[in-house]
C-alpha positions as CSV (number, residue, x, y, z in Angstrom):
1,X,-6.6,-10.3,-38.0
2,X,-3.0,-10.4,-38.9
3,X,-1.3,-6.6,-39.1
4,X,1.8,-5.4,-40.6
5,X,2.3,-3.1,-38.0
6,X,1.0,-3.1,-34.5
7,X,2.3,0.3,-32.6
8,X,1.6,0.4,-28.9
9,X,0.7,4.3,-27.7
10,X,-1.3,7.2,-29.7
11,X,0.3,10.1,-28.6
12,X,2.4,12.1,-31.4
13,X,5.3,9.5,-31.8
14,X,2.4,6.6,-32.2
15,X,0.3,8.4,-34.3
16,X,3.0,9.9,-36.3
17,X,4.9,6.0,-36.8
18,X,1.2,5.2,-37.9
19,X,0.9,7.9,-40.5
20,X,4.6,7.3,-42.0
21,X,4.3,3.7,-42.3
22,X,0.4,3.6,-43.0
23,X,1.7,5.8,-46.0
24,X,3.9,2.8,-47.5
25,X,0.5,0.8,-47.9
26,X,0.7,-1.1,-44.2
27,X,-2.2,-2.7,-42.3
28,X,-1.4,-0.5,-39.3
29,X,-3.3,-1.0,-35.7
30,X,-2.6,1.8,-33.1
31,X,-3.4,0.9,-29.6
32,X,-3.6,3.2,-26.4
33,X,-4.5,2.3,-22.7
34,X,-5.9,5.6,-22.7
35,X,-10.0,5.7,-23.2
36,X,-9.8,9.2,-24.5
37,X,-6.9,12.3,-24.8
38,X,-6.5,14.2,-21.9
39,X,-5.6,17.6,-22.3
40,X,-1.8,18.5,-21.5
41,X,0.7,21.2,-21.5
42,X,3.3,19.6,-23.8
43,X,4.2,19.3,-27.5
44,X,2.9,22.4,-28.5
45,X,5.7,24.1,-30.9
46,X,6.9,22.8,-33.8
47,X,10.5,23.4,-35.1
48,X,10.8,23.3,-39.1
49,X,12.6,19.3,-39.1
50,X,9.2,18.2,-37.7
51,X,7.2,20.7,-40.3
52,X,8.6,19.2,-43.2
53,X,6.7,15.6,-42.8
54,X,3.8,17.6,-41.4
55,X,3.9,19.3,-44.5
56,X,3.8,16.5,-46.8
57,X,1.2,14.5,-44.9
58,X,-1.4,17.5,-44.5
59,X,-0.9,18.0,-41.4
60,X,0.3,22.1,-41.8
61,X,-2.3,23.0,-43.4
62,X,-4.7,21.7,-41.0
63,X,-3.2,23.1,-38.2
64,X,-3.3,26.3,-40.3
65,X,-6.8,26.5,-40.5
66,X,-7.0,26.1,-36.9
67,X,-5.6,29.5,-36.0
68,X,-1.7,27.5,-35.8
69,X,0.5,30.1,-34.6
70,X,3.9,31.0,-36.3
71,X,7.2,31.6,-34.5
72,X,9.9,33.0,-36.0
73,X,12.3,33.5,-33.2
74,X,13.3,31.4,-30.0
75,X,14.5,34.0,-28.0
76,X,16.8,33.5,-24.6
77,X,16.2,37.1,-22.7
78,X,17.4,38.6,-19.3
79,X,14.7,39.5,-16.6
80,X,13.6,43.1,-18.1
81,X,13.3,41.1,-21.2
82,X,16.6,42.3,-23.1
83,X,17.3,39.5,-26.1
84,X,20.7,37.6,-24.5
85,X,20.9,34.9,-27.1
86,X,17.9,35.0,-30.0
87,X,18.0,31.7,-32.4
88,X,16.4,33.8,-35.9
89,X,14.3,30.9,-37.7
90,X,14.7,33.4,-40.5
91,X,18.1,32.4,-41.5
92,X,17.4,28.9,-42.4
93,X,16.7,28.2,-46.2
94,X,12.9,28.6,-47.0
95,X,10.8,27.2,-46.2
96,X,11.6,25.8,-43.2
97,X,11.7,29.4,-41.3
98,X,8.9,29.0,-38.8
99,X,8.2,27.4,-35.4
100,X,4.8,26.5,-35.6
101,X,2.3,26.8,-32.0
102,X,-0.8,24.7,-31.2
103,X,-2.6,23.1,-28.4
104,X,-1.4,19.3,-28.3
105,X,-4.7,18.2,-28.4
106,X,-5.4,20.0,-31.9
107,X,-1.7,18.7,-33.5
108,X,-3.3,15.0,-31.9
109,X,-6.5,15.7,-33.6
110,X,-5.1,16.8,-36.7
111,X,-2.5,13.6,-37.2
112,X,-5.4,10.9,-36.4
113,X,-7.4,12.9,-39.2
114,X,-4.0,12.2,-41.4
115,X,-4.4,8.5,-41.1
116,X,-4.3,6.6,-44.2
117,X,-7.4,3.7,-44.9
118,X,-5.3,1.0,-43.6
119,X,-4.9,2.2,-40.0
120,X,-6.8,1.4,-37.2
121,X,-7.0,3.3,-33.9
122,X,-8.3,1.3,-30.9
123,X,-8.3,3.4,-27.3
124,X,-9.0,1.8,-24.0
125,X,-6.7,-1.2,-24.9
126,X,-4.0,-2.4,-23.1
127,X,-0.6,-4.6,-23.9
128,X,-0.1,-7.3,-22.1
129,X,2.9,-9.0,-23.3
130,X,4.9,-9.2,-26.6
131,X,4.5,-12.0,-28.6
132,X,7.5,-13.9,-29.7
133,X,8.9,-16.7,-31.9
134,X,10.9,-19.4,-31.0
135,X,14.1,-17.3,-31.8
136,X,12.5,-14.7,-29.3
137,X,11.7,-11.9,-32.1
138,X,8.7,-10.0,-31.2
139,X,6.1,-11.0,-33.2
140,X,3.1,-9.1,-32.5
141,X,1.5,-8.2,-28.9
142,X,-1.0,-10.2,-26.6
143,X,-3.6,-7.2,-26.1
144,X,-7.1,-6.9,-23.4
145,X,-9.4,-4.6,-24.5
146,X,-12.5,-4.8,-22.0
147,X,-12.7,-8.3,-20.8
148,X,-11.4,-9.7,-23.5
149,X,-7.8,-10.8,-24.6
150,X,-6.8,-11.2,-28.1
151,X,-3.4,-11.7,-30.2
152,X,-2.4,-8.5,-32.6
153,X,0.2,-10.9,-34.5
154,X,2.7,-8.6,-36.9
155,X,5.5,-8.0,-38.6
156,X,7.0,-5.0,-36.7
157,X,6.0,-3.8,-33.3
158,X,6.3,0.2,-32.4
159,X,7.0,0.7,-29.2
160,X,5.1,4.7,-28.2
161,X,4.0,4.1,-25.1
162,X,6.0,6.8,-23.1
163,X,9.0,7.4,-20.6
164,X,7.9,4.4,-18.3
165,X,7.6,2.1,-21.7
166,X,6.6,-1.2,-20.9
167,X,7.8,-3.0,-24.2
168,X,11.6,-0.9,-23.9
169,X,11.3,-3.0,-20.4
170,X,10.2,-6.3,-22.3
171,X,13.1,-6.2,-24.7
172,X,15.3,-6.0,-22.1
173,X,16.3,-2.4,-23.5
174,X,18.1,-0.3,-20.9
175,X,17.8,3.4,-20.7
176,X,18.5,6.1,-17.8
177,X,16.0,8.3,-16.7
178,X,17.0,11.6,-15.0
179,X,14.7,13.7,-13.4
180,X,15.6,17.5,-13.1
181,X,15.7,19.0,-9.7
182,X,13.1,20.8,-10.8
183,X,9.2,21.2,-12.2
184,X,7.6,23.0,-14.0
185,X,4.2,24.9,-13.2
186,X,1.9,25.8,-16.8
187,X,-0.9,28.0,-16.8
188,X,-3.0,28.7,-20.1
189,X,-4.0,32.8,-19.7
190,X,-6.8,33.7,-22.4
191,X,-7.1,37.1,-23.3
192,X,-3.9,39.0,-22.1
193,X,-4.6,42.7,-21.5
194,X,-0.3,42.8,-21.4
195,X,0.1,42.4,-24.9
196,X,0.8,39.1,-27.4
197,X,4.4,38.2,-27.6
198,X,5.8,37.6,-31.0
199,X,8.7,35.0,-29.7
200,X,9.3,31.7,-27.9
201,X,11.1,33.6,-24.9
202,X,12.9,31.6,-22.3
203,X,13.4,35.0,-19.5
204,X,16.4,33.6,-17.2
205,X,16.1,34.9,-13.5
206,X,17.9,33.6,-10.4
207,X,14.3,31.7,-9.7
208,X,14.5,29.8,-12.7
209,X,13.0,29.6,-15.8
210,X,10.0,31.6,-17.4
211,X,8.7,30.7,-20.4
212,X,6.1,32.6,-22.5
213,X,5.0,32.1,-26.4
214,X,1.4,32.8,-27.7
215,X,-1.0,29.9,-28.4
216,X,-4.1,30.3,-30.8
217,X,-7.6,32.3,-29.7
218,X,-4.8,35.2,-28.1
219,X,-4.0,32.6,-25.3
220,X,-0.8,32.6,-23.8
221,X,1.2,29.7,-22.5
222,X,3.7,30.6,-19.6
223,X,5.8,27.7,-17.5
224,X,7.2,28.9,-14.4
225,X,9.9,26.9,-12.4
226,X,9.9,25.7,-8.8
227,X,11.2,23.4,-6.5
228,X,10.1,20.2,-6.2
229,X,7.4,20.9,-3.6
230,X,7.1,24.3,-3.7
231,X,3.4,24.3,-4.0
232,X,2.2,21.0,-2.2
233,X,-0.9,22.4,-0.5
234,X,-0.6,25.4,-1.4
235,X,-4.4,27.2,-1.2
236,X,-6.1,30.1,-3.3
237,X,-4.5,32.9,-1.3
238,X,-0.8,31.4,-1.1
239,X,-1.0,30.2,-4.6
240,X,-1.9,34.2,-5.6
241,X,1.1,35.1,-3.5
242,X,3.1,32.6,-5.1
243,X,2.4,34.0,-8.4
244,X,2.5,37.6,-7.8
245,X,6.0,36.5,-6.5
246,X,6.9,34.6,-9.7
247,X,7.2,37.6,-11.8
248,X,7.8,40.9,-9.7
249,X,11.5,39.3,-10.3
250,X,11.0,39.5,-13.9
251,X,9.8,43.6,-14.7
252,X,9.4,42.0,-18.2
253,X,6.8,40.2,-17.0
254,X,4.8,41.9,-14.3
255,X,2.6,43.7,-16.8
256,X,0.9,39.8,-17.4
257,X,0.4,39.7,-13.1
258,X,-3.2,40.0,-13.3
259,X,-4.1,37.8,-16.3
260,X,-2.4,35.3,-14.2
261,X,-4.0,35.7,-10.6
262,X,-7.5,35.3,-13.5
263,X,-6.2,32.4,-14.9
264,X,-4.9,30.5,-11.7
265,X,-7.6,27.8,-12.3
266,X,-5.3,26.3,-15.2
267,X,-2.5,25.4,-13.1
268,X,-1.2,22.0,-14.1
269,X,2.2,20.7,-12.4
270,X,4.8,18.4,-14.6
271,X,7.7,16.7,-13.4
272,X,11.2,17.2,-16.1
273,X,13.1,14.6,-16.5
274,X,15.8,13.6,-19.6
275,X,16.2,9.6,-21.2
276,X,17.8,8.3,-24.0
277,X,17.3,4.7,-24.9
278,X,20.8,2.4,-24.8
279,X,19.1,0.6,-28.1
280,X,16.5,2.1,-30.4
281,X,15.3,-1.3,-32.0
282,X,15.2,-4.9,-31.2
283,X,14.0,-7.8,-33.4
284,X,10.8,-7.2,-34.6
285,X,10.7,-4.2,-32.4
286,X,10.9,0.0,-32.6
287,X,11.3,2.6,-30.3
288,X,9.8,5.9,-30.9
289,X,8.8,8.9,-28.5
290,X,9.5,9.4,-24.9
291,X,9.8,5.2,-24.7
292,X,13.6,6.1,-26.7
293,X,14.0,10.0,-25.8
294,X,12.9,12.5,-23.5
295,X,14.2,16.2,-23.0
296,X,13.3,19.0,-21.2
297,X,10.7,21.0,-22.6
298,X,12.5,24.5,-22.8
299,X,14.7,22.7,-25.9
300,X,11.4,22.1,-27.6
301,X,12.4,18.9,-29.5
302,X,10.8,15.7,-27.6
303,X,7.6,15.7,-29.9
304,X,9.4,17.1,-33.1
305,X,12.0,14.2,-32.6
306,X,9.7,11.8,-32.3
307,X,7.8,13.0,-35.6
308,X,10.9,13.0,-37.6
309,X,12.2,9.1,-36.3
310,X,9.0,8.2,-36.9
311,X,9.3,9.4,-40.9
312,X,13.5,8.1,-40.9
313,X,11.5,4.6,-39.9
314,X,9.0,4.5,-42.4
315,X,12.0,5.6,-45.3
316,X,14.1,2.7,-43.9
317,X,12.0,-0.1,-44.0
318,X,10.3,1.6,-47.8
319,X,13.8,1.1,-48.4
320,X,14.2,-2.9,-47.3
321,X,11.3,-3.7,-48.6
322,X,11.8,-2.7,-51.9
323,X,15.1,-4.9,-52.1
324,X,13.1,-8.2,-50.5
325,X,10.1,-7.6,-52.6
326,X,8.1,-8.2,-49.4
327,X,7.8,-7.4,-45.5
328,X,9.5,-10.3,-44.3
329,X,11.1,-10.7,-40.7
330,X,14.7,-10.7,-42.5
331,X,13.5,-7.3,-44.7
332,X,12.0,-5.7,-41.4
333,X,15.0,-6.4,-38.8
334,X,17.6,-5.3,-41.8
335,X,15.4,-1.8,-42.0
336,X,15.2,-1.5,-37.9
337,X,19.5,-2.5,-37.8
338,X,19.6,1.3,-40.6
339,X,17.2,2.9,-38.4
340,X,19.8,2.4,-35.3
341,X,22.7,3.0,-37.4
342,X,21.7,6.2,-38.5
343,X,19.3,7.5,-35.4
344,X,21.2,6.7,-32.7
345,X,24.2,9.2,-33.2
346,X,21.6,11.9,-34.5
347,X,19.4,11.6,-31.1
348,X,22.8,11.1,-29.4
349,X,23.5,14.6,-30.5
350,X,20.2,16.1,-30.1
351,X,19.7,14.8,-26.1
352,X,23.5,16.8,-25.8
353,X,22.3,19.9,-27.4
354,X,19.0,20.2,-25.7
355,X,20.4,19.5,-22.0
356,X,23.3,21.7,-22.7
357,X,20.0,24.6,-23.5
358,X,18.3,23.6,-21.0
359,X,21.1,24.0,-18.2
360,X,22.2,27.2,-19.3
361,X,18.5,28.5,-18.1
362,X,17.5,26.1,-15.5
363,X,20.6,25.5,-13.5
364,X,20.3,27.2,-9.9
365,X,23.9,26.4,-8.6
366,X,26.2,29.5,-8.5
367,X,28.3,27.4,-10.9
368,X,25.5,26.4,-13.5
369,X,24.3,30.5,-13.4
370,X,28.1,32.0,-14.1
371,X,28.6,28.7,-16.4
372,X,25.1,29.1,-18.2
373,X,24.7,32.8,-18.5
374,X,28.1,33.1,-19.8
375,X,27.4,30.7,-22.6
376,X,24.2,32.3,-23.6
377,X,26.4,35.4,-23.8
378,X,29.1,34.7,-25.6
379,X,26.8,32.6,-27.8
380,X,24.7,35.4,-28.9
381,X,27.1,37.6,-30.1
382,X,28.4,34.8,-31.9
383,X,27.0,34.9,-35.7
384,X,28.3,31.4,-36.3
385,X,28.0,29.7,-33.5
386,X,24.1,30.7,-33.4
387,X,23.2,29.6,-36.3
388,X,24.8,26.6,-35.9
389,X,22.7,26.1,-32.6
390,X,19.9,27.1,-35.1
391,X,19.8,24.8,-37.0
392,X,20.6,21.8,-34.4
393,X,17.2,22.8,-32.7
394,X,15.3,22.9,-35.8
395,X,15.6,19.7,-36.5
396,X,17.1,20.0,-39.9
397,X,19.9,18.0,-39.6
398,X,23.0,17.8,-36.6
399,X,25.8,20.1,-37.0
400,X,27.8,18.6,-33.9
401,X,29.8,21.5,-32.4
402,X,33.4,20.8,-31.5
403,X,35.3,21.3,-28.6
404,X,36.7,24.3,-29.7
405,X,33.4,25.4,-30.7
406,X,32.0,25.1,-26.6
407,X,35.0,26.7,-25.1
408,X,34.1,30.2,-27.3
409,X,31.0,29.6,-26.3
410,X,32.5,30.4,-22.9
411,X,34.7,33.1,-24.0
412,X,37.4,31.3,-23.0
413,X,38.8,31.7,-26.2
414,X,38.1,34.2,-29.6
415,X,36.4,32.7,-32.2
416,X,37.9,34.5,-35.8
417,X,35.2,32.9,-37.6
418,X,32.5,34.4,-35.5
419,X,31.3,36.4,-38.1
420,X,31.0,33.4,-41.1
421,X,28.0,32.5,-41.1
422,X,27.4,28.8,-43.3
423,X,24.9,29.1,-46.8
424,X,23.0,26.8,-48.2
């Protein structure tokens, strides 16, 4: 069967690519290596840029009615848990006023549920290769599902398929990964006797981050840094050490000590790294997801970035293909050539903002502490300058700050604006 669209990877970027472009009236087939979803800490809050295609695809409400849980603050806060630098989603123009929280199995679950008639989702199948004409567009993919190999021939291909992405490699696509000196440890904590939290709070400490923001069923989500290797083989006792440890450095924090030593079992260990993709598109051939941009999680924007490329894709080639009066190689490659024109500065701007947030809580060196906590500082008693930082991490649109703008951030010099806050 020839498709219109064959997208490689069914993780949020994938599926969400297949829901925006399955919405134009596309013969869509998903593919994922994968036989089934395995359950991961990551991509669980969504910022309000993301919410607005959610919105208008079902998705919200779905996630609604599955206990979703609503955010209105993304708070930066010292370790007794003083505010330092709190990001007020309630300041944005309604209704895009909300972080949204949910497992990413559920927001996985409730996308494939979105999936217009025309798409087809096929797990356990793996890409081989890409096909190609003679001019060396990518034409399709050569795909082995089981023991048997079989051509996907289409018009566009969606390249979803994570940091390591095979097609970026095959179209010859450079991009530089960069891990952080650093991991981060998750543990999912049901039933808190310590209390819900309200916030997405990001506590600095001269450990490293800690990370805490409330999940549906009154679970609890909390990422703690560490080195590298600071638990290889660690057992049941030194692990209870380790975590007993973790927050008697952060008073806000030790009242949750023995929901964690409970809730040890959870444990899951995930490297941090940062990317961003020289090229987003080739002929025939679209980046989305990790495979064009990774960031670290604290910035909370990998999976709502990938949600809103994915609907900036489907607009541009709605867009070409309307003009050509059909999806033709010349009508597809014109839409991807817009999609690079106009995504590539916006993620551009987006990889600087969230590794400058992520820095300013995660950086270790006696530099990267005086550096970071001094911006986080001057930046919350900044009226202007946070919500400008608002409303570059919600996704609504980039409002680049200037040079002048970073060095108040420092407090290297007043800001007499501070106080004018933008409308509208």
């Amino acid at each position: 069967m020839t498709w219109d669209v064959v997208v490689c990877g069914a993780g949020v970027g994938g599926l969400a690519a297949a829901r925006a472009l399955g919405g134009l009236g596309l013969r869509v087939l998903v593919v994922d290596k994968q036989p089934r979803v395995r359950p991961v800490a990551k991509g669980e809050v969504l910022q309000p840029g993301a919410l607005r295609l959610l919105r208008a695809w079902g998705v919200e409400r779905r996630l609604d009615e599955r206990g979703a849980v609503r955010l209105g603050r993304l708070v930066v806060r010292d370790p007794g848990g003083a505010p330092l630098m709190a990001l007020d989603y309630g300041a944005l123009p309604a209704p895009d006023q909300w972080l949204l929280a949910h497992d990413h199995t559920v927001i996985l679950d409730t996308l494939r549920e979105s999936l217009p008639p025309g798409v087809e989702l096929r797990r356990g199948v793996l890409a081989e290769e890409p096909l190609r004409d003679a001019a060396g567009r990518v034409t399709g993919l050569l795909l082995k599902e089981g023991g048997r190999r079989y051509e996907a021939p289409a018009a566009l291909v969606v390249g979803a398929d994570g940091i390591s992405s095979r097609l970026r490699r095959w179209a010859r696509i450079a991009a530089r990964r960069v891990d952080y000196p650093h991991r981060l440890v998750s543990f999912d904590i049901a039933g808190a006797a310590a209390g819900r939290p309200e916030d997405f709070s990001a506590y600095v400490t001269d450990r490293g981050l800690r990370l805490l923001y409330p999940l549906p069923g009154g679970r609890l989500r909390l990422y703690v840094q560490v080195e590298p290797d600071e638990l290889r083989g660690a057992g049941p006792g030194e692990l209870a050490d380790w975590a007993t440890r973790a927050l008697a450095s952060v008073p806000a924090l030790r009242p949750l000590t023995p929901d964690l030593l409970a809730h040890l079992g959870s444990r899951q260990t995930l490297p941090v790294a940062r990317l961003l993709s020289s090229r987003l598109t080739a002929p025939g051939l679209a980046l989305l997801g990790e495979a064009a941009y990774a960031v670290h999680p604290m910035a909370a924007q990998g999976m709502n970035t990938a949600i809103t490329s994915a609907g900036c894709l489907a607009e541009q080639l709605a867009a070409h293909l309307g003009r050509a009066g059909g999806l033709s190689a010349a009508a597809v490659d014109g839409a991807l050539r817009a999609v690079e024109e106009r995504l590539a500065p916006t993620l551009a701007q987006a990889a600087r903002t969230s590794g400058n947030a992520a820095r300013m809580v995660t950086d270790l060196s006696w530099r990267g502490r005086v550096l970071g906590r001094r911006a986080v500082r001057h930046t919350g008693a900044n009226p202007r300058l946070l919500h400008t930082v608002t409303h570059n991490m919600s996704g609504l649109g980039p409002r680049p700050l200037t040079l002048l703008d970073r060095l108040q951030q420092l407090g290297l010099v007043p800001d007499p604006r501070a106080h004018r806050v933008p409308t509208g």
